[in-house]
N, C-alpha and C positions, 0 to 999 in steps of 0.2 A: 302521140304521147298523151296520157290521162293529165286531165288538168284537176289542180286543187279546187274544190268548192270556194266559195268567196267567204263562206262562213269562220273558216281559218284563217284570222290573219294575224295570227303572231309566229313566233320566230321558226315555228319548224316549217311554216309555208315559203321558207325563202330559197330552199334550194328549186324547189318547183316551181317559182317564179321565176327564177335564175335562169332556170332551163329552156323555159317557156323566149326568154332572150336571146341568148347566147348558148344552145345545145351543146355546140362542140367543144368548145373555151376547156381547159385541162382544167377542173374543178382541186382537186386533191391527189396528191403522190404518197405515197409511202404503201409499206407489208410490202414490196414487189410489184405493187400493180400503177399507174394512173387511170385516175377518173375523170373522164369530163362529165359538165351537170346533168347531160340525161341520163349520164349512168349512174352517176352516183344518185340520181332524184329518184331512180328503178330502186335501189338499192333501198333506199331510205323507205319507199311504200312498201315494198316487202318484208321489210322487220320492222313497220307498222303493223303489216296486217299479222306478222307472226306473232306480235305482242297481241293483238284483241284475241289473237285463238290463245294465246296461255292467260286470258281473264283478265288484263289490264285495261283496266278503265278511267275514264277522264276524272283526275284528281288525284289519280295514285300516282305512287314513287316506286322507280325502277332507279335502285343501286350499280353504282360502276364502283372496283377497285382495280388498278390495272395503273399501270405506266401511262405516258403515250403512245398513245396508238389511233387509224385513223377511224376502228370502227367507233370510238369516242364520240366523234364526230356525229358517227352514221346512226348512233344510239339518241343523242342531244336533240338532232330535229327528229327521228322519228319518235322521240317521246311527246314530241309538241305536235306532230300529225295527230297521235291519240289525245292529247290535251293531259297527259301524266306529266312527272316533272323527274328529272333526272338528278339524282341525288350520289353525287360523287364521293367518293370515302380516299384522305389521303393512305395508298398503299404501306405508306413509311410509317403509319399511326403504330404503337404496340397494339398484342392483338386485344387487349381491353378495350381501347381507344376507339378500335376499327367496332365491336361489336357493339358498345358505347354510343357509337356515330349510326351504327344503323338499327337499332333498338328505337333512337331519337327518330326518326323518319321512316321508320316499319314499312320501308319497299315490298314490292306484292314479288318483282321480279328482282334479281341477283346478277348481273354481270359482272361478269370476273375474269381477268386475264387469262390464267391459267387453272383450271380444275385441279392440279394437281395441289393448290395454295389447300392449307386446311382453314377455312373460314367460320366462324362461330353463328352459326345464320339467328336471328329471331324467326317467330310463328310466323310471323306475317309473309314473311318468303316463302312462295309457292313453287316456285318454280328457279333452277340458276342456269346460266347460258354461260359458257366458256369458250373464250377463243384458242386456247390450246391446252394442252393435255387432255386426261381423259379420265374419267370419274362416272360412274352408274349412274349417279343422281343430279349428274348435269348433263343441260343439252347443247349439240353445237351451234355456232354463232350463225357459221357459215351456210350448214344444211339447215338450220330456224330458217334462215332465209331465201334459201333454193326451193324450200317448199312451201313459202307461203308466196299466194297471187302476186300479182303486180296490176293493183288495182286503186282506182284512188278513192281515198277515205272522207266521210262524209262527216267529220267527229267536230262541234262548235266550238272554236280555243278562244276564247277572249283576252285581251291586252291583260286584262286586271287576273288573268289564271296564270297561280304560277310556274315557273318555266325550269328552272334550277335550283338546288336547296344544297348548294355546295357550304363544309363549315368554316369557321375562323381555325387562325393558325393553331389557338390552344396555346401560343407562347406565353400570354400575358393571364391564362385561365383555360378551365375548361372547353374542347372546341364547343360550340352552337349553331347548328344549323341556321342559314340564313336564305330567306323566302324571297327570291328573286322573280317578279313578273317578269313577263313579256314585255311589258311596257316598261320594265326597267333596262333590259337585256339591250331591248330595240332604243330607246334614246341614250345608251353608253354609246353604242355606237356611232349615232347622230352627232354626239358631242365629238365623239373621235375624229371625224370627220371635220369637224368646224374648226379643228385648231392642228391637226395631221394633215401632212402634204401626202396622204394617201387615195388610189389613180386605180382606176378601172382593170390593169394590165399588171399592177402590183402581183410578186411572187415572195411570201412571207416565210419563215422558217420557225416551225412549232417547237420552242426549245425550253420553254417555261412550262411547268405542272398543269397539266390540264384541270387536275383535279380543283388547281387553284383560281378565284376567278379571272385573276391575269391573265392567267395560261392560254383565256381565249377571249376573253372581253377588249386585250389592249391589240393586239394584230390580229388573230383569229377570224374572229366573227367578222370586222369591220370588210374585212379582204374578201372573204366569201359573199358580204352583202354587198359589193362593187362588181364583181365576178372577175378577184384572180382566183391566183392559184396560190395553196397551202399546202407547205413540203412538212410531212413528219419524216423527221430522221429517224433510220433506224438503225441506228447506234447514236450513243449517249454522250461518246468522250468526245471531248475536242476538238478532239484530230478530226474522227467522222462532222460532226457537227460542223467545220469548214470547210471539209471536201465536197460536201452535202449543199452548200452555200453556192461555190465555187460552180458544182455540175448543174445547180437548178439555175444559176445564177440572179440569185433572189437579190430582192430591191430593201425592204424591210424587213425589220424584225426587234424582238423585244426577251427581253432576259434580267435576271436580276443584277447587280454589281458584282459580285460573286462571281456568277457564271461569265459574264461577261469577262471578266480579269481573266479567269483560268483560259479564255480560249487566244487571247494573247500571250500567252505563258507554251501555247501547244508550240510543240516546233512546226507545225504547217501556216503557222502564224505572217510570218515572214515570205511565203512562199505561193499563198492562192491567192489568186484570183477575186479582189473584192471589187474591182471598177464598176460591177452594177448595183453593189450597195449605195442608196439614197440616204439612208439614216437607220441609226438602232434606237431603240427607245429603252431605256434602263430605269428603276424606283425601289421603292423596298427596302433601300439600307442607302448611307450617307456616299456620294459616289466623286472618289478624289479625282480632283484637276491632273493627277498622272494617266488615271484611265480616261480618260477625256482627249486627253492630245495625244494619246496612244493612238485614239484611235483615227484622231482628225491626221495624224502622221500618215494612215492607210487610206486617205481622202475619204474617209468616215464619221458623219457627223451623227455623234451621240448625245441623244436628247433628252436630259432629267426629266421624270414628273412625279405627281403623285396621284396614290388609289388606296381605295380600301375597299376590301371585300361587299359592306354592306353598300354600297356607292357605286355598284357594278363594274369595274372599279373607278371608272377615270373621275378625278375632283381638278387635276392642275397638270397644266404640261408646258414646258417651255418653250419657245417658238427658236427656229435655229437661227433668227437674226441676233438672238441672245444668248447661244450658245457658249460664247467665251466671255463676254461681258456682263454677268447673270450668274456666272459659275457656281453651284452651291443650292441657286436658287431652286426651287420645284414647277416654277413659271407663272401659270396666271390661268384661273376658271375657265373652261369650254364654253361655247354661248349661251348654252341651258342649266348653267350652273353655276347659285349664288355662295359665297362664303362669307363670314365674318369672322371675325378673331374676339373672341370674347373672353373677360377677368372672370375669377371664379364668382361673383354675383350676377352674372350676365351680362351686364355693361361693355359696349364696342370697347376696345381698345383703340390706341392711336398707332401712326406709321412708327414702326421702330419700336417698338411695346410686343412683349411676349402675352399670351394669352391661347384660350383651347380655341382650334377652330374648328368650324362651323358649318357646315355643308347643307344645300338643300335642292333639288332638284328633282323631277321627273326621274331618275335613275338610281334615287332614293329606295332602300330597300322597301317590303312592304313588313318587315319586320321579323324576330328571328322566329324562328318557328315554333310552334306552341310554350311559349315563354313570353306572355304579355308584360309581367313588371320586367325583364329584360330592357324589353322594346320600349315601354316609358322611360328607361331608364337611358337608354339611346336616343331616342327621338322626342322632342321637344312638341309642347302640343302647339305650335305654329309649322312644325314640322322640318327643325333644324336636327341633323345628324350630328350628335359630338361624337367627334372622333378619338377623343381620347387623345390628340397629339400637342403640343406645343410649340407654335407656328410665331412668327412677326411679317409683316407685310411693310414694302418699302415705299417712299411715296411715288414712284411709277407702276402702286400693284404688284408687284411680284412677291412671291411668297416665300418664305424658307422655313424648313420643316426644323424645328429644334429639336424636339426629343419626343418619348413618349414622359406625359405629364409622371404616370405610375413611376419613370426611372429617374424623376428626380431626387434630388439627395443634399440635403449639406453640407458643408464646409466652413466654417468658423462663423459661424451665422446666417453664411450668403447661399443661396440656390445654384447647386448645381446640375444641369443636365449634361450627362454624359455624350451622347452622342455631338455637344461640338466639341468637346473636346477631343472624340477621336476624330474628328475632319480636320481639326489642325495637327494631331500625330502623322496622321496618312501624310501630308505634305512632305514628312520628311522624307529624300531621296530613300533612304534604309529602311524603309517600314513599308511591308507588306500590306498588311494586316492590324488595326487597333482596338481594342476594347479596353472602356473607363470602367470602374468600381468602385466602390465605397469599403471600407476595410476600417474598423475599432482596432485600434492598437491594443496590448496588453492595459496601457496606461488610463486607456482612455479615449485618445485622440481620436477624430474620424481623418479618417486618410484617406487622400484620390489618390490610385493604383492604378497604373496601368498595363495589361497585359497586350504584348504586340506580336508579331510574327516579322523577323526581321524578312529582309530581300534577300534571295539567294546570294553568300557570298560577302554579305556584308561583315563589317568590324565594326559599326557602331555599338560604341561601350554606352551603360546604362547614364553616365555621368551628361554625355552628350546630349541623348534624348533629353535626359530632366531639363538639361539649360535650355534646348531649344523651345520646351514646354514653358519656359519661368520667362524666355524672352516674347512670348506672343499672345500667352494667357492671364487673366488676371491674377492675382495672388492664390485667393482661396480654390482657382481651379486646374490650378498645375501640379500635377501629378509628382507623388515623395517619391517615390520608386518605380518602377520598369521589372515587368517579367517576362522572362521571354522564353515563347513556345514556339510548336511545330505549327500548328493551326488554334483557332480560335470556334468555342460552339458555338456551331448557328445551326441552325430549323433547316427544314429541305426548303426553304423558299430565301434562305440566307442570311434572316433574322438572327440576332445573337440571342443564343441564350442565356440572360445576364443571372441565371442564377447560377447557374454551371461556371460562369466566367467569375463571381466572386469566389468561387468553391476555391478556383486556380489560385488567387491572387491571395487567398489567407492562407493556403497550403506552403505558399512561396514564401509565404511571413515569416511560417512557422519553423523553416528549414531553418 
């Protein structure tokens, strides 16, 4: 087998090290096939070398739009073989968004799910590669790759070139692409490591957005850089997604609250096979103490943390001796990563004081992408990351995530942040689903609203909710009314979207 040059050593030289170990080790399942690392490391140098013949060169951006899937994968390190960066577009963007997203990052090449998708290309696309359908003006995935060598690449990648230019959600603003190095990609993972009980033999299940950098920074990458094995489902619901558990009989895995809830909701819930699940790892949205013992009930231990995009993602994770005693919390720093909680003057805050916080680490982005006052406006010249969030820290360290600072709001003078207030909604047995608001009455008044999603089944009347809200919140944070829907919007990554969600709750006013 062709070995990588030494000159490569960031993140796409890892299956080829991989391979150089453990050849045979089932590297990747899904499309119908497994691969172990020699094959999939054949795989990965041949749509290398088919990207240097369609003129992709060290620095450029080769675009994905596309679901999960495992050439994702086989596209990520072979973009880091040629030293390009792979610049993933969310598929669920409208198509402004999506053209939007790649105008920003003018990819030389195009990969696309499906040819049949009508995608709005910029100049800069030379060339589009499609895994299925069929279109003139794209080429296939599969023959790019049956006909290029399997020869290994001689192309210099350094830590400091970047690796991924995946964007924000776009929930709270415009998406922005964000310039992920090597060296950022490669020490998420390191931290992963330092505070994850994740094992050489680990088999992870891809059920998070790849596009997003969760989707493979929190089990993904980490699992293939140990040498297991990474299942893509293929199918999306539920149902598939447990049976898919159950037949790989995977150990870890990581998903949002969201996704996670609905796959306990499946009827196969009850019924597979989890005894080789070690832990899930869930973040992203506020995650009630019901899905928790949901799942510790299936000898399931489900582990909070937190991430953010520009942070590759991992900032906090809880350790599962914390798991029930922590409940709420987001955990505590990796060992490569510092935080602070700081007032809005910059000054630390104390244990039990709210305040932005503060991240700083090696796995620090290198900034968003051609948007410098952005990036000053993000990164601190000491080189602290504000994240934009609303944190307090307990005096044993542990972190909990309040709100984003943007969603706060008041109430008869006092500051509210909505998201604890829906973590004390979710508590009640009747409530699905909860999102807080802010709502001007005719009169004047500002009003906390809240709109929830009852339990299947239930009879809880709107009078109950409010008293349980007036017995456990403070005055100014307990919600005047109750509206009640089918679902609640959230973003494909299960984020609410809180403008969509007051749209609901002045409409209900208005009735």
């Amino acid at each position: 087998m062709a070995a990588t040059p030494a000159a490569n050593v960031g993140v796409g030289s890892w299956i080829e090290r991989r391979a150089r170990v453990s050849p045979d080790r089932v590297a990747l399942i899904g499309n119908g096939r497994s691969l172990t690392y020699a094959e999939l490391a054949g795989r990965i140098r041949r749509l290398a070398n088919g990207l240097l013949r369609l003129g992709v060169e060290r620095g450029d951006r080769v675009g994905w739009i596309g679901p999960n899937h495992p050439a994702y994968l086989e596209s990520l390190f072979s973009c880091g073989l040629v030293g390009a960066a792979l610049a993933p577009v969310n598929h669920q963007f409208a198509a402004s968004q999506v053209r939007a997203a790649l105008d920003e990052t003018a990819p030389t090449v195009l990969i696309q799910h499906d040819a049949a998708d009508a995608v709005s290309t910029p100049a800069s696309v030379r060339h589009r590669i499609a895994l299925a359908g069929s279109a003139d003006t794209a080429l296939d995935f599969e023959t790019l790759m049956a006909e290029s060598p399997d020869a290994a690449l001689d192309v210099p990648v350094e830590m400091d070139d970047i690796c991924l230019l995946p964007h924000t959600s776009g929930t709270t603003g415009s998406p922005k692409a964000i310039a992920l190095t090597h060296a950022n990609v490669t020490w998420n993972v390191v931290n992963l490591l330092t505070c994850a009980d994740l094992r050489g033999d680990d088999v992870t299940v891809a059920i998070a957005p790849f596009f997003r950098v969760g989707g493979t920074g929190v089990n993904v990458l980490p699992v293939l850089f140990l040498g297991g094995t990474v299942v893509v489902p293929e199918g999306t619901s539920p149902e598939a997604i447990l049976l898919a558990m159950q037949r790989h009989q995977v150990t870890v895995g990581f998903g949002n609250p969201d996704l996670l809830d609905a796959l306990t909701r499946a009827t196969a819930w009850p019924l597979v096979d989890l005894s080789s699940v070690r832990f899930m790892l869930t973040g992203g949205a506020p995650v009630p103490e019901r899905l928790i013992r949901q799942y510790l009930d299936r000898g399931v231990t489900l582990l909070q943390g937190y991430g953010l995009s520009e942070a590759a993602p991992l900032a906090l994770l809880l350790d599962p001796a914390s798991s029930l005693t922590k409940i709420g919390s987001a955990g505590k720093p990796p060992l490569l990563v510092d935080i602070q909680i700081a007032a809005a003057d910059g000054t630390v805050v104390g244990a039990g004081e709210i305040g932005e916080l503060l991240v700083r680490g090696p796995n620090v982005m290198a900034g968003y992408w051609n948007r410098p006052e952005a990036t000053r406006e993000a990164i601190t010249p000491t080189g602290w990351l504000r994240t934009g969030d609303a944190a307090r820290v307990d005096e044993q360290g542990y972190v909990w995530i309040v709100d984003r600072i943007a969603d706060q709001f008041f109430s008869v003078g006092e500051p509210v942040y909505p998201a604890e207030v829906e973590r004390v909604l979710i508590g009640h047995p009747s409530i699905a689903d909860a999102g807080v608001t802010q709502v001007v009455s005719g009169d004047g008044r500002q009003l906390v609203v809240a709109v929830v999603v009852p339990v299947a089944g239930s009879t809880a009347t709107e009078e109950e909710l409010l008293a349980f809200g007036r017995q456990r919140l403070a005055s100014h944070q307990a919600p005047s009314s109750v509206t009640f829907v089918d679902h609640l919007p959230r973003s494909t990554v299960g984020k609410l979207v809180r403008a969509q969600l007051q749209a609901l709750a002045t409409e209900s006013l208005d009735r």
